[in-house]
Backbone bond lengths (Angstrom), bond angles and torsions (degrees), N, CA, C in turn:
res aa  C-N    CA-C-N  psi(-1)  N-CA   C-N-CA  omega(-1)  CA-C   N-CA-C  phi
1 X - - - 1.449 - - 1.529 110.93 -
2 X 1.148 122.96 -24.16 1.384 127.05 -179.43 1.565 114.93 -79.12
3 X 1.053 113.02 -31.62 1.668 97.96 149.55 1.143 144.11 -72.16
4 X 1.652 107.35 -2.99 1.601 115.96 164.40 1.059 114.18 -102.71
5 X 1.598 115.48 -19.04 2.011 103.76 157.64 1.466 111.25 -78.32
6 X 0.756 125.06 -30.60 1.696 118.97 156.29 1.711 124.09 -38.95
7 X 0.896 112.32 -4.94 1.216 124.98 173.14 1.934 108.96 -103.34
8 X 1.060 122.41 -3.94 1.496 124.61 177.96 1.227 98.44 -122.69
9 X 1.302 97.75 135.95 1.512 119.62 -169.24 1.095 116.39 -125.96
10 X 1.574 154.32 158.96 1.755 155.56 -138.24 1.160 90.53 -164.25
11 X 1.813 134.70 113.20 1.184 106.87 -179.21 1.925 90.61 -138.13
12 X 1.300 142.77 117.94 1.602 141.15 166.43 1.165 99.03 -8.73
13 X 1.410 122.57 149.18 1.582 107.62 153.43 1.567 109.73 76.64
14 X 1.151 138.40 -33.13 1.363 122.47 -163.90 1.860 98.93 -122.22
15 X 1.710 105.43 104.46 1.089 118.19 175.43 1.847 116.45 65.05
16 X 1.265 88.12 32.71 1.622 99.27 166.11 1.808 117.16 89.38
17 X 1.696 86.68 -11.55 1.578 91.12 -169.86 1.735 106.15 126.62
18 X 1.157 102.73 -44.77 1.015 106.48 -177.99 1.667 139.90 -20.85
19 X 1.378 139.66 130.94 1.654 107.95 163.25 1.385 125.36 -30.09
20 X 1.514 123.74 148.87 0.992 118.24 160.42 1.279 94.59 -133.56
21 X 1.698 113.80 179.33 2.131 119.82 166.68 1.597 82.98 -92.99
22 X 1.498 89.26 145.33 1.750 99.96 155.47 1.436 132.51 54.38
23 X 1.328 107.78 -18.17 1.404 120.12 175.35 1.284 111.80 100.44
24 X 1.425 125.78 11.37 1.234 152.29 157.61 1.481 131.93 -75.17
25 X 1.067 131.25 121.01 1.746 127.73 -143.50 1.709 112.47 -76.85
26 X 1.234 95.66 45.83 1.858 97.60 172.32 0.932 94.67 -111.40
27 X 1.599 131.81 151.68 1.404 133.13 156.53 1.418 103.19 -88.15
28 X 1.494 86.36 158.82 2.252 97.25 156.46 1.163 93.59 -59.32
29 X 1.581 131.20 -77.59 1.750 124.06 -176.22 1.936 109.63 -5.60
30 X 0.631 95.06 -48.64 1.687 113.75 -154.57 1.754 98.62 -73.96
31 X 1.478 108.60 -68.20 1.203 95.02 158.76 1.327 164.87 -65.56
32 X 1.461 108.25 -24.82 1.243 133.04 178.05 1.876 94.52 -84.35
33 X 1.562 118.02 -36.49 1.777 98.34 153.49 1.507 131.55 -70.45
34 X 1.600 90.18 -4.63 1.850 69.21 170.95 1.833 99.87 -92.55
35 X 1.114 118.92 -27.43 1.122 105.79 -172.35 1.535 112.06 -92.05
36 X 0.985 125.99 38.05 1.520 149.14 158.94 1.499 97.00 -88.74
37 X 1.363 92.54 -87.03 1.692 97.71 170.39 1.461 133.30 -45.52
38 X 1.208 136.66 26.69 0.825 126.46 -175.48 1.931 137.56 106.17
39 X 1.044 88.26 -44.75 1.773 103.89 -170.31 1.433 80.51 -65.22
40 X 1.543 74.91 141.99 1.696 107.17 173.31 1.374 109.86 -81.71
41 X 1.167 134.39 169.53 1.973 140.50 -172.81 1.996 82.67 -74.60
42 X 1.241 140.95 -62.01 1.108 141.76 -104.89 1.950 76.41 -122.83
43 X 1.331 120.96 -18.89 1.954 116.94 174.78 1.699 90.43 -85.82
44 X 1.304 128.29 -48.85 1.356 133.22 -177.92 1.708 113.97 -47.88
45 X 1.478 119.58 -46.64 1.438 117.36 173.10 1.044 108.73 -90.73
46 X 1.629 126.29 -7.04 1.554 103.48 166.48 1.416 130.47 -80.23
47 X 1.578 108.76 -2.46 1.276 106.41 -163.04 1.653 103.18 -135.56
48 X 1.397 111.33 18.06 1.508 146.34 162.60 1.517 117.94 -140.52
49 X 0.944 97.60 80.03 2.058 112.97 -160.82 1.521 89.10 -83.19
50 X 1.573 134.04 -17.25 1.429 133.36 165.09 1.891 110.37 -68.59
51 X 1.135 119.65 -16.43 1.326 118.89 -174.79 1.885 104.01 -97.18
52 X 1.437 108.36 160.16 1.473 97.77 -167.59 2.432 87.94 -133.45
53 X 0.910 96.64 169.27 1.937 101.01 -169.25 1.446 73.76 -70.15
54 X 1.280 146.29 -95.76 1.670 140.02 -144.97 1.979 105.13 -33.66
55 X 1.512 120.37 -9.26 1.508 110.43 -143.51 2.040 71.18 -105.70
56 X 1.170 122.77 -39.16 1.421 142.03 169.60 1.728 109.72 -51.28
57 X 1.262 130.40 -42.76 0.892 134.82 133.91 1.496 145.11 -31.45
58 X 1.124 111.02 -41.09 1.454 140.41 -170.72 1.456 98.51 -82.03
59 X 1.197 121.81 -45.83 1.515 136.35 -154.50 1.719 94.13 -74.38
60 X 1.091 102.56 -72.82 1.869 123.55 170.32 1.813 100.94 -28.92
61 X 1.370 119.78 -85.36 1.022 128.22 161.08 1.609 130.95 -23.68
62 X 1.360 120.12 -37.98 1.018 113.34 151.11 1.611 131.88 -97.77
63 X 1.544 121.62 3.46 1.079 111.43 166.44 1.675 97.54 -86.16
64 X 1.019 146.37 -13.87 1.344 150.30 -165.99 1.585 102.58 -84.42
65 X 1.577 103.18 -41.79 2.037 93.86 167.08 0.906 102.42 -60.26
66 X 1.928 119.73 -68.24 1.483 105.53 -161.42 1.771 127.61 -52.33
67 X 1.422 126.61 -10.30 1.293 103.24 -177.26 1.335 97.26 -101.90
68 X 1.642 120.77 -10.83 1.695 99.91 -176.85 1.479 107.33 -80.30
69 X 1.598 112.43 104.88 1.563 106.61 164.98 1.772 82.23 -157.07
70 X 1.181 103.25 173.36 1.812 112.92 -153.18 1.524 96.82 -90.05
71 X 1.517 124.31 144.77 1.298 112.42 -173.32 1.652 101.97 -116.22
72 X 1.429 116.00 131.32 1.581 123.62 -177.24 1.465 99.76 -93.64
73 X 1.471 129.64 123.34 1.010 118.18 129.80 1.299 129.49 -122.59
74 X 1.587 122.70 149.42 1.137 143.87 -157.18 1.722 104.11 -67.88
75 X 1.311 111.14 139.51 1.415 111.33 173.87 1.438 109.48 -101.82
């Protein structure tokens, strides 16, 4: 899996901070909403011919770190 978070990049300045793939101005946000919505992996690279299926991967993979962490709530 660490070679497909290697593919998301955090850079000052570029899109607020935000993730991006590759250092290229899409966010994970961006993708992982299109594929919320619907878009297929294979409508997503056709109409972002800069994105590659491993970068689609990457996205998944890292929304899957960010929610696994333990959740406290207060009683």
């Amino acid at each position: 899996m660490s070679d497909l978070l290697s593919r998301i990049t955090i850079e000052d300045g570029k899109r607020g901070g935000k993730p991006c793939i590759r250092g290229i101005r899409i966010t994970v946000a961006e993708v992982l909403g299109m594929l919320a919505a619907g878009e297929s992996a294979e409508s997503i690279l056709h109409y972002h011919p800069d994105l590659e299926g491993d970068d689609i991967l990457a996205c998944l993979a890292y929304g899957a770190r960010e929610v696994d962490h333990p959740v406290i709530i207060a009683a």
